[in-house]
C-alpha positions in Angstrom: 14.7 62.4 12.0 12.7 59.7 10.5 11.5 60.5 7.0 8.3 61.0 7.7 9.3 63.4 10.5 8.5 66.5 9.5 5.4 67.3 11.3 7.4 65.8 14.9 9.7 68.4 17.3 11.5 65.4 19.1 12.3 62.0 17.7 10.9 59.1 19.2 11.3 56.9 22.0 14.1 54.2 21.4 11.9 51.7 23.1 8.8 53.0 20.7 11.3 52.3 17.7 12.0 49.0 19.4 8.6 47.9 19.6 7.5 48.7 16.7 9.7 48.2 14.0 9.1 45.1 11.6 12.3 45.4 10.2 14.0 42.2 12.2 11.4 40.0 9.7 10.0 42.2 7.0 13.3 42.3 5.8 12.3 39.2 4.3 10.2 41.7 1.0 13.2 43.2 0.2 12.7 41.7 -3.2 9.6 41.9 -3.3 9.5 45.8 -2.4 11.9 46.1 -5.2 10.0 45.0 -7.5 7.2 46.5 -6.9 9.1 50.0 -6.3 11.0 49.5 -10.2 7.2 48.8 -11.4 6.3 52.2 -9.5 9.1 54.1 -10.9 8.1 53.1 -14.2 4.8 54.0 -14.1 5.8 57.5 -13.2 8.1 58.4 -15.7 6.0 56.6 -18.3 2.9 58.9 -16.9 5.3 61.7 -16.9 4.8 62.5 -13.4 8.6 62.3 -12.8 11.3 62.7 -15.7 12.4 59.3 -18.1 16.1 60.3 -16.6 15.2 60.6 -12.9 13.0 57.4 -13.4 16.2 55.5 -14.7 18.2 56.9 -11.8 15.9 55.9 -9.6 15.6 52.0 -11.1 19.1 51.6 -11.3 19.7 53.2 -7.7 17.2 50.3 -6.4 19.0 47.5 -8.1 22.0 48.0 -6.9 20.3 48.5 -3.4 18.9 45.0 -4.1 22.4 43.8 -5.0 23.9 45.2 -1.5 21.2 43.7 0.5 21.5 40.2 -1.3 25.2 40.4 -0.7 24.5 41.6 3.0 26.2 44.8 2.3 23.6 47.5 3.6 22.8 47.9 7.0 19.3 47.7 7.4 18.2 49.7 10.7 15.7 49.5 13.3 15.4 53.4 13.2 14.1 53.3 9.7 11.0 50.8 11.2 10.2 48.5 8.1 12.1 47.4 5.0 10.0 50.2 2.8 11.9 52.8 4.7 15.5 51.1 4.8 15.3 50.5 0.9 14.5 54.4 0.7 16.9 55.3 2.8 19.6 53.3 1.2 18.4 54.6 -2.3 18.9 58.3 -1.6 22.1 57.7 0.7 23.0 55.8 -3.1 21.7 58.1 -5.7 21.1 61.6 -3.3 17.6 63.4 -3.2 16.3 62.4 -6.1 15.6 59.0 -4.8 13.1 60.8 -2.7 11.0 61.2 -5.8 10.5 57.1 -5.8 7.5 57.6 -3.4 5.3 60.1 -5.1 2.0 58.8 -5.4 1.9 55.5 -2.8 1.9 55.2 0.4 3.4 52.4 3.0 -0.2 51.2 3.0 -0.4 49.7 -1.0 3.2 49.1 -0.7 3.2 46.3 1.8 -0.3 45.0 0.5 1.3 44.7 -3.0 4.8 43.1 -1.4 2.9 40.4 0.4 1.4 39.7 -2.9 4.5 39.5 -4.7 5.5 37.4 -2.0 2.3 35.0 -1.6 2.2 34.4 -5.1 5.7 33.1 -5.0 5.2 30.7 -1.9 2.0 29.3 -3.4 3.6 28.0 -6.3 6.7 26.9 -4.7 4.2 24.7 -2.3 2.1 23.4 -5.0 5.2 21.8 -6.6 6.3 20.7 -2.9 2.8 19.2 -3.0 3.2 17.4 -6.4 6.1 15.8 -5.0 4.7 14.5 -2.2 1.4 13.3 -4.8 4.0 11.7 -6.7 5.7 9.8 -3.7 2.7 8.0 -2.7 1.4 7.0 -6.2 5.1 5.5 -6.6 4.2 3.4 -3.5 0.4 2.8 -4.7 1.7 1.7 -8.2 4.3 -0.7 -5.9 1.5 -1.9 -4.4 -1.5 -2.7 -6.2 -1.6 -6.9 -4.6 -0.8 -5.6 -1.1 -3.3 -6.2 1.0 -4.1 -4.5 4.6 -6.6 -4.4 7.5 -8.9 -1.1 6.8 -9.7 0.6 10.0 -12.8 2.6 11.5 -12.8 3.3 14.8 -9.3 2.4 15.1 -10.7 -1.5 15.1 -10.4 -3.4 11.7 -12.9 -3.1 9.7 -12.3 -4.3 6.0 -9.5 -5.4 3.7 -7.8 -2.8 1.7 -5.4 -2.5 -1.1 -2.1 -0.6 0.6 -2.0 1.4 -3.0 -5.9 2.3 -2.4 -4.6 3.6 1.3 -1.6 5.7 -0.4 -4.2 7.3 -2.9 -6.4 8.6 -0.3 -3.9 11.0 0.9 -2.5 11.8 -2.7 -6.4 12.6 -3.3 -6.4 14.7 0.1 -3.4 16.7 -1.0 -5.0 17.7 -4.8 -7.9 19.5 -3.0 -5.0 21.2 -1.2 -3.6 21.5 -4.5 -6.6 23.0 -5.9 -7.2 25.5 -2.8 -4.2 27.4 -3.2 -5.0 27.4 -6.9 -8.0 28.9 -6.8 -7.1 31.5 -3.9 -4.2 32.5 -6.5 -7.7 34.5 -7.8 -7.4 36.5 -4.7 -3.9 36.7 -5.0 -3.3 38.0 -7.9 -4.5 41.3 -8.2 -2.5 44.4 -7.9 -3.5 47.2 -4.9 -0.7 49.8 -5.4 -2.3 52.9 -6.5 -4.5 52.6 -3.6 -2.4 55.2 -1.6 -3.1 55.5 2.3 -6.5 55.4 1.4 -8.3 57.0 -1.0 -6.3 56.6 -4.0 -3.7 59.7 -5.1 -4.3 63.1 -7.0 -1.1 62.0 -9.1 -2.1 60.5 -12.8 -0.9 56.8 -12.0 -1.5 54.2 -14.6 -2.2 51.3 -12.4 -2.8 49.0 -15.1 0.5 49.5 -16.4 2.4 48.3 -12.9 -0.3 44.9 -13.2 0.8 44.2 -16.3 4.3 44.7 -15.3 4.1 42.7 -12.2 2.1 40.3 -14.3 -0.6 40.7 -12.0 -4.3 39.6 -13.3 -6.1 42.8 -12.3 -6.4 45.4 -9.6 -8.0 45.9 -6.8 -11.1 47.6 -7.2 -11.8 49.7 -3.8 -8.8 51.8 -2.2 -9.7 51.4 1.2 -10.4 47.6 1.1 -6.8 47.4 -0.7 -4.9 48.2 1.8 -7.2 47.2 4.3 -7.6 43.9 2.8 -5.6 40.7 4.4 -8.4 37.9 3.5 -6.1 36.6 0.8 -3.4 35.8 4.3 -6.2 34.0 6.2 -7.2 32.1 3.0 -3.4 30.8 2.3 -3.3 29.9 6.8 -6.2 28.3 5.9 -5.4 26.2 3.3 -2.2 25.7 4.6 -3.5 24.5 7.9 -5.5 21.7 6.0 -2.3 20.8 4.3 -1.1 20.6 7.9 -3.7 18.4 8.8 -3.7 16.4 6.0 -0.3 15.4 6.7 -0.6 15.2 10.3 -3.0 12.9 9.9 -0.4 10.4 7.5 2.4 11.0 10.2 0.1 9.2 12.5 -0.4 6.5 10.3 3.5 6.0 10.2 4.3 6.4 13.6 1.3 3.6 14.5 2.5 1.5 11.5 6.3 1.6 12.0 5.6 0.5 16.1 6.3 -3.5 17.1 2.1 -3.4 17.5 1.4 -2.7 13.6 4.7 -3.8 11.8 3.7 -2.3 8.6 6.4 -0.5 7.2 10.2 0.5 8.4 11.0 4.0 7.5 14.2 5.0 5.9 17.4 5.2 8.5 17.6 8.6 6.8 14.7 9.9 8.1 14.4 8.3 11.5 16.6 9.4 14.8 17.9 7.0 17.5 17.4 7.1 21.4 20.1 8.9 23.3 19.9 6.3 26.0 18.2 3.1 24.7 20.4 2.0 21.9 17.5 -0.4 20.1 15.2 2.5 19.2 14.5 3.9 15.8 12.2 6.6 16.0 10.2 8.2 13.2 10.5 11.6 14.8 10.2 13.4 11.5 6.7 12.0 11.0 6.0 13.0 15.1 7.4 17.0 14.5 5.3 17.1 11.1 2.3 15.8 13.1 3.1 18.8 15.9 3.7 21.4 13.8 0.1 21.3 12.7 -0.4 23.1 15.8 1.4 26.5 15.2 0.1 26.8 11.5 -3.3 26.0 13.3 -2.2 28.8 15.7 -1.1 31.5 13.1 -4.6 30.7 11.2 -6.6 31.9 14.6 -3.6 34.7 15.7 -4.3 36.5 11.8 -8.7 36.1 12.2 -7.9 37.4 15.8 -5.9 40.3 14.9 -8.2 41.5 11.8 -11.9 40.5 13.7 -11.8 44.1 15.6 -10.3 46.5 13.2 -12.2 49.5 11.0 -11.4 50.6 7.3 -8.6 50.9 6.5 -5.3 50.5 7.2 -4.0 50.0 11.2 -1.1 49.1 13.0 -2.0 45.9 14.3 -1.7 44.6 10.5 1.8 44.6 11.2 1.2 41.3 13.0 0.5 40.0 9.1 3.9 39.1 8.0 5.2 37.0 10.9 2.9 33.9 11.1 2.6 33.9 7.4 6.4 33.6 6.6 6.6 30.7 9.3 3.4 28.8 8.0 5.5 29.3 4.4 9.0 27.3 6.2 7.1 25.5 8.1 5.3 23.7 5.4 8.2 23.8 2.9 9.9 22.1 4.9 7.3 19.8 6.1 6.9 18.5 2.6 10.5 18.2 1.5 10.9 15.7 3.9 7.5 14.1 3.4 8.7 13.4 -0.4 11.7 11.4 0.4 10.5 9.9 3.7 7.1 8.3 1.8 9.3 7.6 -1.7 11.8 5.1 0.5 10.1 4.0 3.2 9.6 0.0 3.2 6.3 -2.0 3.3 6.0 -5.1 5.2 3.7 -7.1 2.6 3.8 -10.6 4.1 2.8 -8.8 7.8 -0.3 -6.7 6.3 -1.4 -9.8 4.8 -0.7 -12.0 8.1 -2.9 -9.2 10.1 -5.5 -9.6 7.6 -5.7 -13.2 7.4 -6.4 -13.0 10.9 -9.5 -11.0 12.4 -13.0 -10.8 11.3 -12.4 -7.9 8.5 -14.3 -10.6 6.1 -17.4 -10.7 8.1 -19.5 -8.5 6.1 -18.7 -10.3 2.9 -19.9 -13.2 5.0 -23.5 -11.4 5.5 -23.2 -10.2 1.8 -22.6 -13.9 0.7 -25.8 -15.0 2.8 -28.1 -11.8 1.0 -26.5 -13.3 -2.5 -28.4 -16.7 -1.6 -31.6 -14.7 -0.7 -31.1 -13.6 2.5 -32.2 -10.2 4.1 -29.5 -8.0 4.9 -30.8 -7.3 8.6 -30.6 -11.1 9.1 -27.6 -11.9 7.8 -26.0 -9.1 9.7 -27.3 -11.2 13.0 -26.2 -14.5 11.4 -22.7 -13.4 11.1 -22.7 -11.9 14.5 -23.3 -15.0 15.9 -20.6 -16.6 14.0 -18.0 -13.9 15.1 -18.8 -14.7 19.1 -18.6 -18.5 18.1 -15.5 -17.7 16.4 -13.9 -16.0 19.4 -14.9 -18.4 21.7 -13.2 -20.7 19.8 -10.2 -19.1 19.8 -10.8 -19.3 15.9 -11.4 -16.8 12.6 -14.1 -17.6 9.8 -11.3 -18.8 7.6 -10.5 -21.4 10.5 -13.8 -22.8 10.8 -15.1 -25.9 9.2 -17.8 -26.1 7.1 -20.5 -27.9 9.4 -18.9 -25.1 11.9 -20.3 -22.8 9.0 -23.5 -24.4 8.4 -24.9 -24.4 12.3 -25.2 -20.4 11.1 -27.1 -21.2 7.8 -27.5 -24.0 5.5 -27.5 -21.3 2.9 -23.6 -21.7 3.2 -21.5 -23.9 0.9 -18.2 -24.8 -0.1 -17.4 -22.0 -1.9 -17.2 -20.2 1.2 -13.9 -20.3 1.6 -13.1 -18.7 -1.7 -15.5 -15.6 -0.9 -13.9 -15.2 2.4 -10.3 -15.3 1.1 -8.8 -11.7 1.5 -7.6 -11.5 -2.5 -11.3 -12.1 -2.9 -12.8 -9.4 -0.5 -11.0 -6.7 -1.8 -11.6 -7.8 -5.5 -15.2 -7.7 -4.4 -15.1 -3.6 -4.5 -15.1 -3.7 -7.8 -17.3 0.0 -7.9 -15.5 3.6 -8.8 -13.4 4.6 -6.3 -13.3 1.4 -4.3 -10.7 -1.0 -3.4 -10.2 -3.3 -5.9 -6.6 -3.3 -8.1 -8.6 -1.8 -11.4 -10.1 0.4 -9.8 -7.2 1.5 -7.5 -5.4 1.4 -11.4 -7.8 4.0 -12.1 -7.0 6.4 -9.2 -3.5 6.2 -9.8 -4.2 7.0 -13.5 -6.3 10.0 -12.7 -4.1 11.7 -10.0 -0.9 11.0 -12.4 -3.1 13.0 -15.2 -4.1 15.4 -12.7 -0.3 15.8 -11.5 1.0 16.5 -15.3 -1.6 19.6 -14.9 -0.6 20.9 -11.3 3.6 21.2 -12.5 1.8 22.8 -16.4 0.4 25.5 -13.8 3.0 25.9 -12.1 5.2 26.0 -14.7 3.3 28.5 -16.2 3.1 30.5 -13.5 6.8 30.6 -12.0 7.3 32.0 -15.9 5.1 35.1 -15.3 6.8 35.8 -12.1 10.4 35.3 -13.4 9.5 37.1 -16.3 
C-alpha cells in the first residue's frame, strides 16, 4: 500500500502509477527535498512538536538517504509516485517508524513548492555567472576591437559604419537586462512556502521563520493557498530565460551570416564548428545554428507552463506536476547554451581588413554626405534629395561617393569642397558619433567601461549569494 493508502481497499492501477508518477524526473530535488526536509525536522524538534532525539534520528536518517541516492545506492520507485515519497520511504526502511514522524505538519503541496525554490534559486545564480562569462567574451572582443570598422545594417541593407567593439557591446548590454531579470525575480524566488500545508496552513505550532532562516530564505510566503498554488515565479524564470534565448539567437544569426563566403566577417574556432559528412570543404558553425533553434523549445516550455496554470482554481492540482519538466530543460538547455557561447565568442577570429573593404564600398556614408551639406547651411529635407541623386549617379556609374571626383561632387552642390573626401572617409564617419552611447572609439571606451563595472557587481551577487545557499 502506498503511504497514503489508508483510506483505499485496493491499490491502484499499475498503468495509473505509470502515468502519473514524476519520479523518472523529479528525482532531480532529491537534494533539494533534503534540505528542506533537515530544515523541517528541525523546526519540529526545536518547537517541540517531535522529541530533540527523534529529530536527530530523523536528520541523520535523511543524510545518509542523500548519500545512497548520490552514490546511486537506493532504488527509487515508480510505486512511491514522486521523490517526496521515495526519500520517506527510504528514511523509515533506514531508521524504522520513526521516520514517519518527518511529515507531521506539511504536506506534498509546500514541499515541492519549497524544492523548486531551493532548486530555482540555485539555477539562477549558476546562469547569471554563465551570463557574465558570456558579457565578458564579447567585451574581450570589443576591447580587441575598438579601430575595427563594419557596415551597420537595418533592414538587412547597409546602413552606417560601425565600430565592431560597439556591435559586440550591444549584445553584452542585451544580456545585463537578462542579467538583471533574473536578479530581480530572485525577489519572488526567495521566499519560503513550507508551513503552508495542503492548504490552509497546519494545527501543529511550526516556526516557519525558523526553516527561512535556515534555508536562508528572505521571507515567507504570506497566503497558504497561493503557496502552494503559486508557480508565477516558473513562468517568470521561462520568461526571462526565453529572452536570454532570444538574445542569443539573435547573435547566432549574426555568426552564421558573418562566417558565410557572402559576409566574410569572422572564422569561428575549428573547436566549435563541425564539417560536412559528404562535402569535405565545409566548416559549419552548427553550434551557433542549434543555439539559434533551441530558442524554440524554451519558447515552447514558456507557453506549455501559462497553458497548464491559465485554467486551474486555488490551490493545489495535479496538472502542476507538468511544472518541473520544462523548467529543468530550459535550466540545461541554457547552461549549456552559454558554456559554449563563452568560448565560441572569446576565440573566434575577426576579419578586419574585409569589414573595412565592405565598408569602403557602398553608400553607408551618404547621410554624412547630407549632414555635411546641412553643416554648410543646407536644410535637412534637401540635402536628403541632394544625396539621393548622387547615390543613383553613383550607381550608374558603377561608382561610390568616395570614387567620385570632385566636379562629379559639385554637379550636386557647390556647397561641396575639398574636404569632402575627409568627412566621407569611414574612420571619420564613425568618429562623427561622438554622442553617449554612439559609435565612436571613446564612447564605445565608455560602454566597455561600464559593463566591465557592471560585471565586477553581477559575480559580487553571485558570490554573495552561492554563499547563503552553500551555507
Amino acid at each position: 500500500m502506498k503511504l497514503w493508502g489508508g483510506r483505499f481497499t485496493k491499490p491502484t492501477n499499475e498503468l495509473v502509477d505509470a502515468y502519473t508518477s514524476s519520479i523518472g524526473f523529479d528525482q532531480k530535488l532529491a537534494k533539494y527535498d533534503i534540505q528542506g526536509s533537515l530544515a523541517h525536522v528541525a523546526m519540529l524538534g526545536q518547537c517541540g512538536i517531535i522529541s530533540q532525539d527523534d529529530a536527530g534520528v530523523i536528520a541523520d536518517g535523511l543524510k545518509q538517504v542523500l548519500n545512497k541516492i548520490q552514490a546511486g545506492e537506493a532504488t527509487l520507485s515508480e510505486a512511491d509516485e514522486d521523490i517526496h515519497m521515495n526519500v520517506e520511504r527510504l528514511l523509515i526502511e533506514h531508521i524504522g517508524p520513526v521516520g514517519g514522524k518527518l511529515h507531521t505538519g506539511r504536506s506534498r503541496n509546500d514541499q515541492v513548492a519549497l524544492d523548486m525554490r531551493l532548486y530555482l534559486r540555485e539555477a539562477i545564480v549558476d546562469i547569471i555567472g554563465l551570463l557574465g562569462a558570456v558579457q565578458t567574451a564579447l567585451t574581450k572582443q570589443a576591447k580587441q576591437h575598438l579601430d575595427t570598422i563594419l557596415p551597420g545594417y537595418t533592414h538587412l541593407q547597409r546602413a552606417q559604419p560601425v565600430l565592431f567593439g560597439h556591435h559586440m557591446m550591444a549584445y553584452a548590454y542585451m544580456l545585463q537586462r537578462d542579467v538583471e531579470r533574473l536578479q530581480d525575480s530572485w525577489k519572488r524566488v526567495n521566499k519560503m512556502p513550507l508551513g503552508a500545508g495542503a492548504l490552509a496552513g497546519t494545527t501543529f505550532p511550526i516556526d516557519r521563520q525558523f526553516v527561512a532562516k535556515q534555508l536562508h530564505f528572505d521571507d515567507i510566503t504570506e497566503n497558504s493557498l497561493d503557496s502552494v498554488s503559486d508557480r508565477d515565479f516558473v513562468v517568470e524564470f521561462l520568461s526571462a530565460a526565453s529572452l536570454i534565448s532570444m538574445h542569443l539567437s539573435r547573435l547566432s544569426e549574426e555568426l552564421v551570416q558573418w562566417s558565410s563566403a557572402e559576409f566574410n566577417f569572422i572564422e569561428l574556432d575549428d573547436a566549435f564548428s563541425t564539417g560536412s559528412s559528404m562535402m569535405p570543404q565545409k566548416k559549419n558553425p552548427d553550434v551557433a545554428e542549434l543555439v539559434r533553434g533551441k530558442s524554440g523549445r524554451v519558447f515552447g516550455h514558456l507557453m506549455g507552463m501559462l497553458t497548464t496554470l491559465k485554467g486551474l482554481p486555488l490551490a493545489y492540482n495535479k496538472d502542476m506536476q507538468e511544472d518541473k519538466e520544462g523548467m529543468f530543460d530550459t535550466v540545461e538547455t541554457l547552461k549549456g547554451a552559454l558554456g559554449l557561447f563563452a568560448p565560441m565568442i572569446e576565440t573566434m577570429h575577426v576579419k578586419q581588413d574585409n569589414m573595412y573593404q565592405a565598408v569602403r564600398n557602398d553608400f553607408s556614408n551618404a547621410t554624412d554626405l547630407a549632414d555635411y551639406l546641412v553643416e554648410k547651411g543646407m536644410a535637412f529635407r534637401e540635402s536628403h534629395a541632394v544625396v539621393g541623386h548622387a547615390v543613383l549617379y553613383s550607381i550608374e556609374q558603377g561608382k561610390y561617393l568616395l570614387d567620385l571626383k570632385l566636379e562629379e561632387l559639385q554637379q550636386f552642390s557647390d556647397l561641396i569642397e575639398e574636404d569632402i573626401y575627409q568627412a566621407l572617409a569611414p574612420e571619420t564617419v564613425v568618429a562623427a558619433r561622438n554622442i553617449p552611447g554612439g559609435t565612436a572609439k571613446e564612447r564605445v571606451q565608455e560602454q566597455v567601461d561600464n559593463i566591465e563595472a557592471l560585471l565586477a557587481a553581477n559575480k559580487n551577487w553571485t558570490e554573495e549569494q552561492a554563499a547563503k545557499l552553500e551555507g
